[in-house]
N, C-alpha and C positions, 0 to 999 in steps of 0.2 A: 653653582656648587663649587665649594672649593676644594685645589686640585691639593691630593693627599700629599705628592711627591713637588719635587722641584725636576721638571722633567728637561734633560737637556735636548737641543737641537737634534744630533745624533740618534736618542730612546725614539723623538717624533718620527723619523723615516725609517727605522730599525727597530721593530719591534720581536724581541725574540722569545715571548710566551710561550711556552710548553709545559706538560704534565711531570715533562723529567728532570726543569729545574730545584733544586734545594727551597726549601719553603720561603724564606725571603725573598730569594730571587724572584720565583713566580707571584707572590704577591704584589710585589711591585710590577714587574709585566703588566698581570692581568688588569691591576688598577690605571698603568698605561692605559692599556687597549679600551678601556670601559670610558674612561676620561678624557680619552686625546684623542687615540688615532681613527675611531670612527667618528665619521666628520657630523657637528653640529647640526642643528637648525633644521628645518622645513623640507621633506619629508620625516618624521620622526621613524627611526625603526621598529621593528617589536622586540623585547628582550625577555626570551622566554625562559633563561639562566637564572635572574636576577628579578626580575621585573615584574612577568606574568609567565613562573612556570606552570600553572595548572590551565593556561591558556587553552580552551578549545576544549580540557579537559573537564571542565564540570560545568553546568549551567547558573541563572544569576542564581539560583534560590540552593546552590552548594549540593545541586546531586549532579556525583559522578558521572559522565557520558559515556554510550558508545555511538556510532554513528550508526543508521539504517540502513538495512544490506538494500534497499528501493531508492536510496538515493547515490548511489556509489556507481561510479561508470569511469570506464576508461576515457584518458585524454588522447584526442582521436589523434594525435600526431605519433604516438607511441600508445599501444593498446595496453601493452606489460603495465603501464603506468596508471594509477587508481587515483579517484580524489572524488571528494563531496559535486553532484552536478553541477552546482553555479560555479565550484574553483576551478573546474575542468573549464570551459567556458571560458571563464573568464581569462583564463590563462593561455587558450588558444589565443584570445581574443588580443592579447598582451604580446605574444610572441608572435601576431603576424604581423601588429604594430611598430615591432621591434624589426621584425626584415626588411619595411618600407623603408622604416628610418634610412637604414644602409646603402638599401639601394639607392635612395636621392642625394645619399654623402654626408647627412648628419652624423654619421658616427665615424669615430677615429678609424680607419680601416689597415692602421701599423702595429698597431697594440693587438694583444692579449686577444682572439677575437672569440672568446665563453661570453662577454657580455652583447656582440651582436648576434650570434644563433644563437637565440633561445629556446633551447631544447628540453624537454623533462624525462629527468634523469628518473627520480624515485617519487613515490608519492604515498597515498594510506597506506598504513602496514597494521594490519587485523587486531584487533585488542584478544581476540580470542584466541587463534593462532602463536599471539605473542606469549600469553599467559599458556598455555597448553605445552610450550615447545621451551620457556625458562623457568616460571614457577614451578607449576604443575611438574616437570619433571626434576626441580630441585629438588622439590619436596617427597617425590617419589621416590626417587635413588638414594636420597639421608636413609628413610624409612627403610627400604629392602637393604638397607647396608647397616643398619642399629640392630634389626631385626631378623635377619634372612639365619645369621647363623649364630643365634644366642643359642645357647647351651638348655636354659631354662624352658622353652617351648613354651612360651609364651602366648604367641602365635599360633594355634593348632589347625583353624581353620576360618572358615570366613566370618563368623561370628565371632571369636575372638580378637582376629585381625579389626572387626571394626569397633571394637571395647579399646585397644592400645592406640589406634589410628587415633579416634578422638583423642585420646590423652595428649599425642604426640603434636595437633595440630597448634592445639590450645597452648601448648610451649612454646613451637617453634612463631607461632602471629606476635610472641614478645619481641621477636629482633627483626624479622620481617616479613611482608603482604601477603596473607593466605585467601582471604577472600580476592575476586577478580575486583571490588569495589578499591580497595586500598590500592591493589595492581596497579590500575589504571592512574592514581593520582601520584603514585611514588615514581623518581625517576630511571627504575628499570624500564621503562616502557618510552619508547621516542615522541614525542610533543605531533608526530604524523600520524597516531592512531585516532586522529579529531578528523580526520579528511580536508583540513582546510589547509594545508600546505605541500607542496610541489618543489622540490629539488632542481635544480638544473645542471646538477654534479654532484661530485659524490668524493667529498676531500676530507683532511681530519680535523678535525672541531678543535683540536686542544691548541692546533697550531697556529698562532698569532703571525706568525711571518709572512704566511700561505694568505691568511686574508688578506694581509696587505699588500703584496706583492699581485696578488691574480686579482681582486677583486677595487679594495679601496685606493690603491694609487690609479689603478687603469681610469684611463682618460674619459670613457666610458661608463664610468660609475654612475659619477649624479645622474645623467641621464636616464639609464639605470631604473635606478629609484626614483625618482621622479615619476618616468611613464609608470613606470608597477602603480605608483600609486594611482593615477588617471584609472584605472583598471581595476581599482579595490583590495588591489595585492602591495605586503605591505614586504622590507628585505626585512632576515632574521639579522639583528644586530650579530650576534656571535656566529652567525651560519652564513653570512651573506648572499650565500649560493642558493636560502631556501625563500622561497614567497609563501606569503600566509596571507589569508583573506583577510580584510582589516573587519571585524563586526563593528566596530565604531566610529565608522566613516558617517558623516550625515547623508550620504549617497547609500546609504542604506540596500534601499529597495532597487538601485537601478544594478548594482551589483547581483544579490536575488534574481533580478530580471534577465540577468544572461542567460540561462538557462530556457527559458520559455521563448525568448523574442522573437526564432522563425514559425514558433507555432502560433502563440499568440498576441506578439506584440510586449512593448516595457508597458505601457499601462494595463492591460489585463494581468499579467503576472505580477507585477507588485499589488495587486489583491489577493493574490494565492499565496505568495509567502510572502511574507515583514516582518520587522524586527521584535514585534510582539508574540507571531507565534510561531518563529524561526526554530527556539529548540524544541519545541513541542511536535514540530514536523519533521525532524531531523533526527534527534535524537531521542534512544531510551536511556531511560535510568539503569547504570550497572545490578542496581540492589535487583532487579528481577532475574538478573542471574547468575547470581551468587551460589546460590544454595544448587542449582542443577551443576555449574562450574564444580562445586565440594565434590558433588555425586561422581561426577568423570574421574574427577584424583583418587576417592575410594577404589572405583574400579579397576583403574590403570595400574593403582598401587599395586592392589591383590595379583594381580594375572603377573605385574614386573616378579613378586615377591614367589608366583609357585615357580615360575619360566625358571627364574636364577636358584631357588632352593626348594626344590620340591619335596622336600622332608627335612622334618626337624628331629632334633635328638630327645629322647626320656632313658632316664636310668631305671634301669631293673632290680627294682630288691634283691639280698641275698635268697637263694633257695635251697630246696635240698639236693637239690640237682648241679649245685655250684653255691656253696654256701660260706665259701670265704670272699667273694669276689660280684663287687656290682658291676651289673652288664649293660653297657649302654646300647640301646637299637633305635633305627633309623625309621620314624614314623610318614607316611605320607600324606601330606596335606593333600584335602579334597579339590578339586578343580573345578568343580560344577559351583558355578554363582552370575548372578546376574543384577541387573538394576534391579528388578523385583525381587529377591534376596534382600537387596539393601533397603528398601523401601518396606520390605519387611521388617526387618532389625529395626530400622529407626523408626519412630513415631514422627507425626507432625510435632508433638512436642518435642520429641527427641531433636527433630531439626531447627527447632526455635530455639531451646536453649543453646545449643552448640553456635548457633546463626547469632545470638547475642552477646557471648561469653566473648566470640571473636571479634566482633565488631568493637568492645568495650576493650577487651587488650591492644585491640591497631590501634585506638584511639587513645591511647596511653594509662588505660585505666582511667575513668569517672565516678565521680560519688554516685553515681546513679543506684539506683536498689534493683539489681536486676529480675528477682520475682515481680517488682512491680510494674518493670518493662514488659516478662514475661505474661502475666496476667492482663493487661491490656493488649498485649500483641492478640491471645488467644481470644477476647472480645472483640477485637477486630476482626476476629476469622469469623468468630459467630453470626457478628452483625452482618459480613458480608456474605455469607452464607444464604440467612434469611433474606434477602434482599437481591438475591439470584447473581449475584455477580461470580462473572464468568469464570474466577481464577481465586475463591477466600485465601488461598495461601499465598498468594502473591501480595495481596492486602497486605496483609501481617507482616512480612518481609520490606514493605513499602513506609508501613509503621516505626519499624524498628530502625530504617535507613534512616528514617524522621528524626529521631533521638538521636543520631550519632554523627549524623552527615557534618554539623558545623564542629567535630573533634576533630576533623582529618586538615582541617584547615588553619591556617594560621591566622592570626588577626588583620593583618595586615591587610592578605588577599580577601579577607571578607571585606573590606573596608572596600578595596580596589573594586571587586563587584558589585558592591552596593551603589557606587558611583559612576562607573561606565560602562553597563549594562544598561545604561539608561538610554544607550545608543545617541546620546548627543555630542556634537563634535566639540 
């Protein structure tokens, strides 16, 4: 690739990338850092900025993921610390690799010593947790604060609250992620909510200097990345500090096999899990819980919305009793509501259309016809109905994610999944 800049000697050992540079400036930085200073050749890193941001984040066939709360366990070196079973594992398995080293002298023992104890710093951070504690309450505090103290009383009570709430949602999905499905692929959310990467610190991402200084000059590096990779752990180009499980290793299965080996051995366990039905064991699809995600924000709205304004205003006609002068008084909104309240109010159609309207605005608007989305979703419920399945409205929701899942995605990354998903190295 040719290099954008003519970089001098000086830029190569001094890289001073930050957020607070002037826009020139940091352009040229980061195109350093991306082009120079992270070093060439064999280990490749992952680059999950530029490269493979939806990494971990969606499966090959472009549905959104979360990981399985059955597969998630503490890394036993640090329990605070979470990760997918085989990254846990594996990454013990990596940092006890990493202490032997030391101890027989392979490693520089004068430098920097973050890259001989390998420790884990941070690891899975909840997709649901995460959406609950920055969407969910964006979108809640706008709402009680557009709403709480309009004049008009708009808002009277919980049926009305959820008559303006939908209007409110379906505007605000035009500038940002109201389903937990978009959540998860947009980058409010850290590339750790996939459970396949582990921290071993905890520094600031924008700073180019910090990498190079602690991470890519220390003597310590290649080796580094190198063993991670023996291990199936790959560095983050722009995070150095983070390992990510590599899915595309041709070692596949023995990586997988970490997890199992004191119970049953690497050849039994590479029949339990493989690269064929890895996310299917791993992970679900967001679209099943989207529409329960909607229900929580309804709910949390209403309760933030009486707590902080428990009465609204109505004007009083003139009367005979005061007949030059309207009188405003202070109405109280009802406090009794519940999920079954809302489950009332809205239909399963009520939750289809609103569950489509939003999915086709994150998606930037499609010619799609969405009554004929609609009406197929609702033969889906049918069909699965008749046919006993466990969850028809889940169906329907599973449908509709069908129609829209490749809008969320750029061409590029569908291209990139379509190719190394094939788990070949």
């Amino acid at each position: 690739m040719a290099l954008l800049f003519s970089y001098s000697p000086e830029d190569r050992t001094n890289p001073i990338g930050a957020n607070n540079l002037a826009a020139r400036a940091k352009f040229y930085q980061r195109a350093l850092y991306k082009q120079v200073i992270y070093p060439a050749g064999f280990p490749r890193p992952i680059d999950t900025w530029y490269d493979k941001p939806l990494y971990g984040k969606a499966d090959p066939v472009q549905n959104a993921i979360v990981l399985k709360n059955n597969k998630i366990v503490s890394v036993m070196s640090s329990p605070d610390v979470q990760a997918a079973d085989f990254v846990a594992a594996a990454f013990e398995a990596f940092s006890k690799y990493m202490k032997e080293a030391k101890i027989r002298g392979i490693l520089n023992s004068t430098t920097d010593g973050i890259l001989s104890r390998i420790y884990p710093a941070s690891g899975w951070v909840s997709p649901f947790r995460s959406y609950e504690q920055y969407s969910i309450k964006a979108l809640r505090d706008n709402f009680v604060e557009l709403y709480g103290n309009a004049k008009q009383g708009h808002v009277r009570d919980f049926p009305t609250f959820v008559v303006e709430m939908n209007k409110y949602i379906k505007q605000v999905a035009k500038t940002m992620p109201v389903t937990l499905t978009s959540y998860v692929l947009s980058p409010m959310i850290s590339s750790r909510c996939s459970g396949l990467s582990i921290s071993i610190g905890g520094f600031d991402t924008s700073n180019d200097q910090l990498k190079y200084q602690k991470f890519i000059s220390n003597p310590n590096f290649e080796f580094y990345r190198c063993s991670a990779k023996k291990f199936g752990l790959l560095v983050n180009k722009n995070m150095p500090w983070v390992l990510t499980a590599d899915l595309f290793t041709k070692n596949i299965d023995t990586l997988f096999s970490y997890v199992y080996n004191q119970a049953l051995g690497a050849a039994e366990a590479a029949t339990r899990v493989n690269k064929d039905n890895f996310f299917s064991e791993y992970y679900f699809p967001t679209c099943l819980y989207d529409v329960d995600m909607l229900k929580t924000l309804y709910v949390a709205t209403y309760a933030r919305l009486i707590e902080l304004y428990p009465f609204y205003d109505i004007e009083v006609p003139a009367s005979e009793r005061c007949p030059y002068k309207t009188i405003t008084e202070n109405v109280w909104r009802p406090t009794h509501f519940t999920l079954t309240d809302l489950n009332f109010l809205m239909s399963l159609e009520d939750w289809l259309d609103l569950y489509i309207e939003l999915r086709d605005t994150e998606a930037g608007g499609t010619k799609h016809s969405l009554s004929n989305i609609r009406r197929r979703a609702l033969e889906v419920h049918a069909m699965a109905t008749l046919t006993g399945h466990a969850n028809p409205l889940v169906a329907a929701f599973i449908y509709v994610n069908q129609v829209y899942r490749r809008y969320l995605y750029s061409p590029d990354f569908t291209v990139m999944m379509a190719r190394e998903m094939t788990f070949k190295p």
